[in-house]
C-alpha positions in Angstrom: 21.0 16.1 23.2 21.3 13.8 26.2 20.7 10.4 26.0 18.1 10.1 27.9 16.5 12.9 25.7 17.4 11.0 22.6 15.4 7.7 24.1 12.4 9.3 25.3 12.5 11.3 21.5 13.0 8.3 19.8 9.8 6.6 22.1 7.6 9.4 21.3 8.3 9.4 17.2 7.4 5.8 17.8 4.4 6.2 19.4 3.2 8.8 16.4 4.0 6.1 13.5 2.4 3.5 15.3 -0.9 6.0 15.7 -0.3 6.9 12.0 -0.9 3.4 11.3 -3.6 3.0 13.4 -5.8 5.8 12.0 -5.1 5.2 8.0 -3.8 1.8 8.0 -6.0 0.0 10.3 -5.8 -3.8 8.5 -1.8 -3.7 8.0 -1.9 -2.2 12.1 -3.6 -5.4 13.0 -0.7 -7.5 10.5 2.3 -5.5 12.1 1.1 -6.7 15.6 1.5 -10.1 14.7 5.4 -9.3 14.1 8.1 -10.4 16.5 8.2 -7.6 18.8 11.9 -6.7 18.0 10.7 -6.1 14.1 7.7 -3.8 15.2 9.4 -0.6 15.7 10.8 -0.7 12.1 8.0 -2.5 10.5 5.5 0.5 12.1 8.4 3.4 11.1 8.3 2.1 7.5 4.5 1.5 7.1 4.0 4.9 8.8 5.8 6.5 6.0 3.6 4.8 3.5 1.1 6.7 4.6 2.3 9.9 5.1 2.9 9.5 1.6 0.4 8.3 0.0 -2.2 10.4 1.8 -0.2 13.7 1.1 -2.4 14.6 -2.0 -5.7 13.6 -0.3 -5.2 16.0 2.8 -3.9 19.1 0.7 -6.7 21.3 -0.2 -4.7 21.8 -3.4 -2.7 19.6 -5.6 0.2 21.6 -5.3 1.1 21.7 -1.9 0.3 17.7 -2.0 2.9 17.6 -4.9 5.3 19.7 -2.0 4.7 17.6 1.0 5.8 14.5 -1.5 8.9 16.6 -2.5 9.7 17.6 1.0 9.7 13.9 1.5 11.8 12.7 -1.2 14.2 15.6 -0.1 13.6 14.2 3.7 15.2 10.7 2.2 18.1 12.1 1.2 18.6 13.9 4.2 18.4 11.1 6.7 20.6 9.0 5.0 23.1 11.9 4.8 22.2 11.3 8.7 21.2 14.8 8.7 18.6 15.4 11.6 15.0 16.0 10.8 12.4 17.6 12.7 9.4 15.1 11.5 8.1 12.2 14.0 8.2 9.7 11.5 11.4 10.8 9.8 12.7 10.4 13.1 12.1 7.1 13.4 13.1 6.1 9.9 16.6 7.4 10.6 16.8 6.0 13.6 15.6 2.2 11.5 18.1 3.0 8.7 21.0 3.5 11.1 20.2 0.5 13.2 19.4 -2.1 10.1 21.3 -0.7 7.1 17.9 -0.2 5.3 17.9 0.5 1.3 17.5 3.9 0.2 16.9 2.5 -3.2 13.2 1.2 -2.3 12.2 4.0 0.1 13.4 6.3 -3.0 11.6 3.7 -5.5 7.9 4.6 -3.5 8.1 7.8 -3.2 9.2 8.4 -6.9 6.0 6.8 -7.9 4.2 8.5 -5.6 5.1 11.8 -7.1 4.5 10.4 -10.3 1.5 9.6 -9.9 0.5 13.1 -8.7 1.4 14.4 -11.9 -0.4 12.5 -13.6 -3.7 14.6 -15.1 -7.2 13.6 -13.9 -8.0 12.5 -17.5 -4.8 10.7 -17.9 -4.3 7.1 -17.5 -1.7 4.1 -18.1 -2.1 2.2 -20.9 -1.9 -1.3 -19.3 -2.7 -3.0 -16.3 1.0 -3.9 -16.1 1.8 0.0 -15.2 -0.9 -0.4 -12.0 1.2 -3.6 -11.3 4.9 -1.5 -11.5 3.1 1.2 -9.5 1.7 -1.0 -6.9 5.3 -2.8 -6.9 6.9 0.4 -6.0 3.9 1.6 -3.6 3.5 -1.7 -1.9 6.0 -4.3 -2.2 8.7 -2.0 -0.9 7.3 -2.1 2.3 7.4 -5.5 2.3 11.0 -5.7 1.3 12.3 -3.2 3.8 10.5 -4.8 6.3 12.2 -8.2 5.5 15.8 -6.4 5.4 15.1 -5.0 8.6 14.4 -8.6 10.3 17.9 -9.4 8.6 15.9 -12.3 6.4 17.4 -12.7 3.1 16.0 -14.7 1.2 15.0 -14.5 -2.8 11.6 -17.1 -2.0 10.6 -14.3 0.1 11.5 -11.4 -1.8 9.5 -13.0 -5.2 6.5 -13.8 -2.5 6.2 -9.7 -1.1 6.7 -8.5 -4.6 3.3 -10.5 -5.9 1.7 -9.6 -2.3 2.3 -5.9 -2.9 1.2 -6.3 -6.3 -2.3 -7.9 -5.4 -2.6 -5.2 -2.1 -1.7 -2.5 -4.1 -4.3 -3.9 -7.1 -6.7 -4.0 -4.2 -6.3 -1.3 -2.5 -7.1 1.1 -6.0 -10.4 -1.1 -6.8 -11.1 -0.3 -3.3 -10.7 3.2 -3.6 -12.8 3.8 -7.0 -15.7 5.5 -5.3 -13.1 8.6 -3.5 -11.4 8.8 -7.1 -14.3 8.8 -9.2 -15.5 12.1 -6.4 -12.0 13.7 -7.1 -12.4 12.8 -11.4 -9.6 10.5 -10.8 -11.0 7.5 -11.6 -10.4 6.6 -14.5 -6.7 7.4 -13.7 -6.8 3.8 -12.3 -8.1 1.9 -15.2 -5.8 1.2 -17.8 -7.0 2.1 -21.2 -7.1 -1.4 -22.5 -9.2 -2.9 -20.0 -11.5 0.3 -20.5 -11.6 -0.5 -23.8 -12.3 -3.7 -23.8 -15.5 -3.2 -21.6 -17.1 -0.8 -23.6 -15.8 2.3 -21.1 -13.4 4.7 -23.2 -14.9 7.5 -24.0 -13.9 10.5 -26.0 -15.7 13.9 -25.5 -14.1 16.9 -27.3 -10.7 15.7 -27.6 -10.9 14.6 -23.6 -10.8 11.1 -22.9 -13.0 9.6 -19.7 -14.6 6.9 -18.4 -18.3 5.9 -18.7 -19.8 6.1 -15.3 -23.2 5.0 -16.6 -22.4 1.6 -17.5 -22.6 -0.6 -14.3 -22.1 -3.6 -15.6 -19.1 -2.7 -17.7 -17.4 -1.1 -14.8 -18.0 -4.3 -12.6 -16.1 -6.7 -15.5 -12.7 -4.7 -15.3 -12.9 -4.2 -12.0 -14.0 -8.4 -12.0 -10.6 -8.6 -14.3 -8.5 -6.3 -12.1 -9.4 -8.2 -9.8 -8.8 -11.7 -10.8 -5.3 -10.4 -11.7 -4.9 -9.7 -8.2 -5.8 -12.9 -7.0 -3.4 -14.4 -9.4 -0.7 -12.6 -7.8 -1.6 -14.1 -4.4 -2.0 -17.3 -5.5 1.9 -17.0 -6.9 2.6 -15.4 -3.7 1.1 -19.0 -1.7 2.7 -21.0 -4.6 6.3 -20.4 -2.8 5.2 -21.1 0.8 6.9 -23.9 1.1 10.4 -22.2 0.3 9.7 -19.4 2.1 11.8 -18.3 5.4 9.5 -19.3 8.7 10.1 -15.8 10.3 9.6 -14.0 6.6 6.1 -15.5 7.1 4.1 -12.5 10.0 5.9 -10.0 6.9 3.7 -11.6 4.4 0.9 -11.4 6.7 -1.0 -8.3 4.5 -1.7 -11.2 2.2 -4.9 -11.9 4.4 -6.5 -8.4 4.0 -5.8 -8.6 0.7 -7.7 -11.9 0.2 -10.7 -10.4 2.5 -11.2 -7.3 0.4 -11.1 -9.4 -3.0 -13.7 -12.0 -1.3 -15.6 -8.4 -0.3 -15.6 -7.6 -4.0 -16.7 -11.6 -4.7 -19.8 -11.2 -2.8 -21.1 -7.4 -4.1 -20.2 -8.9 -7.3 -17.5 -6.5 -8.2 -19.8 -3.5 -7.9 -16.8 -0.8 -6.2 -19.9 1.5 -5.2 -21.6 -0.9 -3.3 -22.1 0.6 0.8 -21.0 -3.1 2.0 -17.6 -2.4 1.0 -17.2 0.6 3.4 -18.2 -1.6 6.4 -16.2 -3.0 9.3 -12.5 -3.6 8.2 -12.6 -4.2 4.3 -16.1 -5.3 4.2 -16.4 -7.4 7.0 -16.7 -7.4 11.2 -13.7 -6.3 12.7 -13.7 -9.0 15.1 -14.2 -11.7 11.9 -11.3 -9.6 10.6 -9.1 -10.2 13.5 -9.9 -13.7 13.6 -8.9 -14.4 10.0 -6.0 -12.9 10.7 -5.0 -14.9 13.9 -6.3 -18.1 12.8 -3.7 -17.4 9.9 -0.6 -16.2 11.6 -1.3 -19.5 14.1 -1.3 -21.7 11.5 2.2 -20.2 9.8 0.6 -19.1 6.7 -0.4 -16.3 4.8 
């Protein structure tokens, strides 16, 4: 392949992660535009494959082929950092990222092991303890952040501590979120650990299966109020080491602000995941007040 060929290859896998992003990413497409433009092309490569990962079970019309795109991929990582070519737009680009800024297989590797994981888990099956959601949101989420920060060459251990609670409360988010498309796919209690269910009267035990109860409102709101506030918690730790933090690790930390909109979101429906409000605008609220937040924010050198 000619140079030239290579380029205008390389532009056009770009172009598809950054449309990736767009479609099924929407808030962290508005954060990576606040990037330096010489750390968007990895920042979009890497968030792109986040998605194509974590929506390969939703798009399969059955589990197993979901469970074989999520193979093909962890199969895919190997490959490109055997630098063996792939014919996949946003494998493309991530070889093309890995070459160029020495990225770590160990965290690209560390998601999508948990994604497949995770899609073995049974419908009735779910961790024992919130601090399984919190590894799996780790792996999902803050690996994204930390590849992103290796690829802008910023080292720094105040910055890796600050994306690993960021991921944590996104990826905390982000399932609370999510409740209502589980609970239509019997996977939601998947996403409530046992001892939170537990505790708010949820567990439920039907024939030797174990579930969730779907009638009890109010119970549901109070974890999802103390999933929630663990979240928060998380960012608060995450704005707790501002100060030491990096000035250009601060647009990477910028999915902090979604984060904090979808937990205020919760705040106002009173934690009630099935309430219509939620599905609105970006997160709950007008995409312009969403864009705003975030500018007023990335101005001000904060996240």
């Amino acid at each position: 392949m000619s140079n030239a060929s290579r380029l205008s290859s390389l532009r056009s896998s770009f172009s598809y992660c950054v449309q990736q992003v767009r479609n099924y990413d929407y808030h962290n497409y508005l954060c990576l535009l606040e990037l330096p433009p010489e750390m968007r092309r990895a920042a979009f490569a890497l968030r792109a494959f986040n998605v194509e990962t974590a929506k390969a079970m939703d798009v399969a019309s059955d589990p197993r082929i979901g469970l074989m795109r999520l193979i093909w991929w962890q199969d895919a990582v190997d490959k490109i950092y055997a630098n063996k070519l792939i014919e996949h737009p946003i494998a493309q680009s991530l070889s093309s990222i890995v070459a160029e800024h020495k990225i770590s297989k160990a965290w690209l590797k560390r998601s999508i092991d948990a994604r497949i994981k995770d899609a073995q888990r049974e419908p009735d099956e779910t961790p024992k303890t919130v601090e399984e959601l919190e590894k799996y949101s780790e792996d999902t989420q803050s690996t994204i952040l930390y590849t992103t920060l290796q690829a802008g060459g910023i080292n720094s251990t105040a910055a890796d501590h600050a994306a690993s609670h960021i991921g944590k409360a996104s990826g905390l988010g982000l399932l609370l979120k999510s409740f209502p498309y589980h609970a239509s796919r019997q996977r939601l209690f998947a996403y409530i650990p046992s001892d939170i269910a537990i505790k708010h009267g949820l567990l439920i035990e039907d024939g030797g299966q174990t579930g969730i109860r779907m009638d009890s409102r109010e119970g549901l709101s109070n974890a999802v109020f103390e999933m929630a506030s663990l979240a928060n918690t998380h960012l608060q730790k995450a704005r707790q080491l501002a100060k030491t933090v990096p000035k250009e690790a601060i647009p990477v930390l910028l999915p902090a602000v979604p984060t904090q909109v979808l937990l205020d979101s919760l705040h106002r429906v009173n934690f009630d995941v099935f309430d219509l409000r939620l599905q609105r605008g970006v997160l709950g609220i007008p995409p312009l007040w969403f864009q705003l937040k975030l500018k007023w924010q990335s101005w001000r050198g904060k996240y």
